[in-house]
N, C-alpha and C positions, 0 to 999 in steps of 0.2 A: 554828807554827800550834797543837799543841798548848799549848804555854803559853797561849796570846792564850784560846783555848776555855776555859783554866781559869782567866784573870782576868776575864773575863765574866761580869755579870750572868746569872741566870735567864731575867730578860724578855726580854733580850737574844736569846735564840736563837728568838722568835715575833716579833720585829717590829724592822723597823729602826731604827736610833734616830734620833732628829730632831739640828737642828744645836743646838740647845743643849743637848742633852744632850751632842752628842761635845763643845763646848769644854769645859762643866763638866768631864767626864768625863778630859779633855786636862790643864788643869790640874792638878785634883785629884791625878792622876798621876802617879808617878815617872818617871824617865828612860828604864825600863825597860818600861812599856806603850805611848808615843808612837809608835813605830812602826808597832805592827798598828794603832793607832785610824788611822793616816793612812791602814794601806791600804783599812781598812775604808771611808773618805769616798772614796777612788777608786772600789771597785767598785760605791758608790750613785750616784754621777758618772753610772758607766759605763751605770748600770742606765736611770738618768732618759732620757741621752740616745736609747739605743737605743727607748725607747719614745718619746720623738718623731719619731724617726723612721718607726717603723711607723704612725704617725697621719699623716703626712704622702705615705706611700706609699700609704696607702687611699686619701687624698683627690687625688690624682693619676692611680690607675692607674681608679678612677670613671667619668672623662669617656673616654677611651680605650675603654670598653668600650660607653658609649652611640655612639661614632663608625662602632665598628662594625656593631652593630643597625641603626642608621640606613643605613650604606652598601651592607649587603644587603637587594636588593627581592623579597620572595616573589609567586611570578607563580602566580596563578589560574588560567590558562587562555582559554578561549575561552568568552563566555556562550551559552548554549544556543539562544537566540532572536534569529533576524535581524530587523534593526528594515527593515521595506518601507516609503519611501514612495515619493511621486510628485514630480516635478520644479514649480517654480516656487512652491512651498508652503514655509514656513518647519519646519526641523527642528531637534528640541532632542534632545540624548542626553545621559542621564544616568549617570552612573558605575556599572555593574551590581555590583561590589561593594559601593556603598554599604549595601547593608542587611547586611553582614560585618562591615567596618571601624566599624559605630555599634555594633556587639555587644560589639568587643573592649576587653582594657582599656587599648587605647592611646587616648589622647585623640582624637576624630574631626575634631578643628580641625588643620588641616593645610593642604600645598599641596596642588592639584588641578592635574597638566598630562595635556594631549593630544596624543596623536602619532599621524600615518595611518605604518601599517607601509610602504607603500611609500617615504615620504619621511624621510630620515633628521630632520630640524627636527622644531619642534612644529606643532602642525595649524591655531591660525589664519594665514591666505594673507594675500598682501602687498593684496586685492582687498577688504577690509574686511565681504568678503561670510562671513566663520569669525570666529567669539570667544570666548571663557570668560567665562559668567559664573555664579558661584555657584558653580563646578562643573563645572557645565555646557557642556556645546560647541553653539554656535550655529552652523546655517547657515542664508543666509539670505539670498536664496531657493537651497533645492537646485537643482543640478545632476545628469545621470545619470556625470557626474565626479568626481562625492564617492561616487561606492559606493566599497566599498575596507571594511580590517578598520584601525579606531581601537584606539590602546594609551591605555585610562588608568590614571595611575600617582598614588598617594594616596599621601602622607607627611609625618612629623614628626618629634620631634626623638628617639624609639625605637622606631618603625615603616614600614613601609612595604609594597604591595603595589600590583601593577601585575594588570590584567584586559585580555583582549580583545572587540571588540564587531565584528559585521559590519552594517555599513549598505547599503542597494541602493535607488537611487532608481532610479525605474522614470519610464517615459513615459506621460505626463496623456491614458490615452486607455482607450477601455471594455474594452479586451484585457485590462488590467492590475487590473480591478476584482476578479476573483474572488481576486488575490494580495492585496489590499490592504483587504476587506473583512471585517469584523469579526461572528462569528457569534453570533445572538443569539434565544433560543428564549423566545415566550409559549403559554400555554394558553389554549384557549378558555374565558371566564370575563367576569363584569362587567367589568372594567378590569383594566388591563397599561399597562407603561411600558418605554421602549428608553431606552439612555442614550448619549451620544454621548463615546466614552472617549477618553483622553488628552490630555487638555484641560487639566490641572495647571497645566503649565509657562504655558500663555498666559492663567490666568483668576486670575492671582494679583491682589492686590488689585485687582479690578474687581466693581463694588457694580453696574453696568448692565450685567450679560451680556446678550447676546439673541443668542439662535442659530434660524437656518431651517432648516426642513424640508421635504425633499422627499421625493416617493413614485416611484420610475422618472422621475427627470427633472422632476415635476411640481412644482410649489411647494405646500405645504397650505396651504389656507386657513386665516388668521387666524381669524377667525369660526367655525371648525370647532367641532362640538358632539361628533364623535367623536375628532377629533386635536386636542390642545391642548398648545402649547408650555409647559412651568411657566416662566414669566418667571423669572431671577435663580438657575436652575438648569441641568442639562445635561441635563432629562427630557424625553420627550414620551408622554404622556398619551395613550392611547387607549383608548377606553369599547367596550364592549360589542364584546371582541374575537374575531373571525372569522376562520377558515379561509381566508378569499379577501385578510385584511390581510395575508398571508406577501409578498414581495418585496425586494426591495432600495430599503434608504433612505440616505439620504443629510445629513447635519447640515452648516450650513458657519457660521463665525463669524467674524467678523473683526477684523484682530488689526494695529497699524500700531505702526510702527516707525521714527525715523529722516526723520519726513515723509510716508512710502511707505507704501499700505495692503496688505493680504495677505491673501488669504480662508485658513483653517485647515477641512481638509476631512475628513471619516471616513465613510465607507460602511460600511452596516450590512447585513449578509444574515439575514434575519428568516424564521423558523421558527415553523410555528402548529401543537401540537400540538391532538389532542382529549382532552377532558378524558375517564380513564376511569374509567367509575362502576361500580365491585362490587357481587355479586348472589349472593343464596344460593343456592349451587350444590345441585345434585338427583343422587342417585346411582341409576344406573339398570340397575348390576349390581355385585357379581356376584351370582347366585341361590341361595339358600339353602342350598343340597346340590347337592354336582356330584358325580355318577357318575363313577369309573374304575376300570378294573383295574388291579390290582399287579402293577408291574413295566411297566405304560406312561408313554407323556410326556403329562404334562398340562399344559393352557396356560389360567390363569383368569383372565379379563379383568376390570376394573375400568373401569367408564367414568362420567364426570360432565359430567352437562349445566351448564353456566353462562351461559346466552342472549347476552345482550349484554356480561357480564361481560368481563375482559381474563383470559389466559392465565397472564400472569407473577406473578397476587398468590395465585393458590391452589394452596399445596401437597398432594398426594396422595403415597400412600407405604401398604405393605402392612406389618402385623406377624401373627410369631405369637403366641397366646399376651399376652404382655405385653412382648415384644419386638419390637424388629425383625429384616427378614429376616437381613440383612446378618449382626448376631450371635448368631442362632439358626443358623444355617446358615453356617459358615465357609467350608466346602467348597466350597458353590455349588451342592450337588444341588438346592436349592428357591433360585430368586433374583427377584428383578424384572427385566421385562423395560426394554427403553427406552421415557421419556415421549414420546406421540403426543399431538401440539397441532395438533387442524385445526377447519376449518368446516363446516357445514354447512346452505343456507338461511340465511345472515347468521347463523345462531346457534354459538357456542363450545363446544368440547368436547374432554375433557382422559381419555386412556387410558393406563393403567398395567397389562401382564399380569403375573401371577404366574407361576411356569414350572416344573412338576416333572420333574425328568429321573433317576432315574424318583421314579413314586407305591411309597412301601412302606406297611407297616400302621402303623408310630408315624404317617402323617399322620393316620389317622385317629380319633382320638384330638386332633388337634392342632384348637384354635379357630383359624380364620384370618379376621383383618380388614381391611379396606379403610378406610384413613382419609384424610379431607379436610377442610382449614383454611383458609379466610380470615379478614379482619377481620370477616366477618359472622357467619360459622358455621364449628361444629367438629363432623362428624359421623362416624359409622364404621358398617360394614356387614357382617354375620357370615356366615361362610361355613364350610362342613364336606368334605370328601372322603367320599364314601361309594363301599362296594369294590360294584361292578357285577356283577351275577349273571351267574354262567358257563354255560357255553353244556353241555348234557346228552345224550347222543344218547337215553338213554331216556325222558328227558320230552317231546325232540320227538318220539320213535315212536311215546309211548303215544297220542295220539286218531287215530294211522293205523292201531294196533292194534285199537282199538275200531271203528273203521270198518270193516274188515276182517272182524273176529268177528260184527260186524251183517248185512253182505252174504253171509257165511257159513253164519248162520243159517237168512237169508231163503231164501238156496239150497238148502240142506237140506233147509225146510221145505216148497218146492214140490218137490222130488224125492221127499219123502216122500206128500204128497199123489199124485202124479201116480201113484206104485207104485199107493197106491192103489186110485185110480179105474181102473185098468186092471186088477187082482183083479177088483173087481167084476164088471167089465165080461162078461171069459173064465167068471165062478159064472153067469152068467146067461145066456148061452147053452147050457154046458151041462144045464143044468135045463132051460129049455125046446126041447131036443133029445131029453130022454130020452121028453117027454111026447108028442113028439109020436111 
């Protein structure tokens, strides 16, 4: 080997040589190099092979590994929402992972089967009344024999997953209305519109929807200037909506199949809020300077009137200072008390106390505000502690003293009088005893 390394070109030891170079090379050559050049064409032999072969084991062990992606099914679980309906009405269930499996990057063109977990088969019945289409599992008309939990299982040729769905058809009778009705809330206002949902599956290309409406059983009137069906839609229109429109409605449309016609039915339980109109609230305490002494608990109320206003759009809240309480006051010596939201007289009214446990002297000193926000107004209301005069024994005594020293006086001064008139009285008998 070393010899063959020192009858070698330079270039030789950076790159193999091609086949005309080794016959030249062969030729050209005495007796004495032919050997290492042959073995050198062996291990470029060897080299080429080897590397076909690892091209060939990539492109084989490939498929093998999509077989098994494919062959395990990731199972989702159970979907969160039981589908209710009513018997003799046609029902479509649609794959609840669908909106999963269109996200992912496995292709969403795939097969689609369905299986009811109690039966080991798939779920359309030999009764032609079950079928897959789109996707989709048809029954048609339900039974209360089709409740039961469906397995549908999606895949393709590097994915798969399987979801569970619980279905429960219930019996076509007013018991079952509050399970199987659909809640749907307008406000009082010029017009409002109900929609009659899930209707996808059976309004696909049809250019001549028409669907009725009933009110409690009632049919509305076509003609109606308050209820109007929107033709070629799923809406109904109602103008100039009121509190007394709240009840249950009912949409039916019809839907045929096979020969056979089907009414598609959905009840609606309809809710009439009032619409509430905000108002510039009026603050009606607290008052300017509150009296306490230090070292008591003081409790300052904050109150705002809002008449017909609603409770939940205006906030109130106390700061000191340019804080709030909460972070002026970690402790909790000084906090807010809990909001009080009552009536009174059909009018609104929103109380927040403040609460010192105790009053010391930095409160007074401290500015304290009451503020209140709605979308109409933002106002706020100043308040002080002021420390309350303490109680003195010598300033209560002093005008009992003074009263005292008057009646004292007065006393004196007819005692003094009385002496007196009574001298005189004794000078004046004796003078005119002597005289006589």
């Amino acid at each position: 080997m070393k010899a063959m390394m020192e009858t070698r070109p330079q270039s030789s030891r950076l790159s193999l040589p091609t086949g005309g170079q080794t016959r030249s090379r062969l030729q050209s050559a005495g007796p004495q190099t032919r050997s290492p050049w042959g073995l050198w064409m062996l291990l470029e032999t060897m080299l080429t092979l080897y590397l076909l072969m690892m091209g060939v084991s990539a492109f084989t062990i490939q498929p093998e590994e999509r077989t098994v992606a494919a062959g395990s099914c990731q199972d989702r679980g159970k979907h969160f929402k039981t589908s209710l309906k009513v018997e003799g009405e046609p029902v479509v269930l649609r794959c609840p992972q669908t909106r999963y499996w269109l996200g992912a990057t496995a292709s969403p063109l795939g097969t689609v089967t369905w299986r009811k977990s109690s039966s080991a088969g798939p779920a359309p019945g030999e009764d032609g009344r079950v079928w897959v289409q789109d996707g989709d599992l048809w029954i048609l008309p339900a039974q209360q024999g089709d409740s039961g939990t469906y397995l549908c299982t999606v895949r393709n040729a590097s994915y798969c997953d399987q979801m569970a769905l619980d279905l429960r058809v219930l019996e076509n009778t007013d018991a079952s209305l509050p399970a199987v009705s659909y809640p749907q809330v307008l406000t009082v206002a010029a017009s409002g519109s109900l929609v009659c949902p899930e209707l996808s599956e059976f309004t696909q290309n049809k250019t001549d929807l028409k669907i009725q409406w009933y009110k409690d059983s009632v049919l509305l009137d076509q003609d109606s200037e308050r209820f109007v069906s929107v033709r070629g839609t799923t809406r109904l229109l109602i103008r100039d909506v009121s509190v007394e429109d709240a009840g249950r409605y009912r949409c039916v449309m019809a839907f045929a199949h096979g020969g056979t016609r089907y009414n598609v039915t959905r009840n609606i339980k309809l809710r009439v809020h009032r619409k509430e109109v905000e108002t510039v609230p009026v603050m009606l305490s607290p008052h300017q300077t509150i009296s306490a002494s230090l070292g008591s608990r003081l409790t300052v109320p904050c109150k705002v009137f809002l008449g017909g206003g609603p409770h939940s759009t205006t906030l109130l809240w106390w700061m000191a200072n340019a804080t709030s309480i909460d972070a002026a006051y970690q402790a909790g010596r000084v906090r807010e008390g809990p909001r009080l939201e009552y009536s009174e007289n059909n009018a609104n009214y929103i109380e927040v106390p403040l609460i010192f446990d105790p009053v010391i002297r930095e409160d007074l000193t401290t500015d304290f505000k009451c503020v209140v926000h709605n979308t109409l107004s933002f106002q706020m209301l100043h308040t002080t502690v002021k420390e309350a005069a303490t109680f003195s024994w010598g300033i209560a005594l002093a005008p009992l003293s003074l009263v005292f020293l008057v009646l004292g006086g007065i006393w004196m001064r007819r005692r003094h009088r009385h002496r007196t008139g009574k001298a005189y009285g004794l000078t004046t008998l004796k003078t005119g005893h002597q005289d006589v």
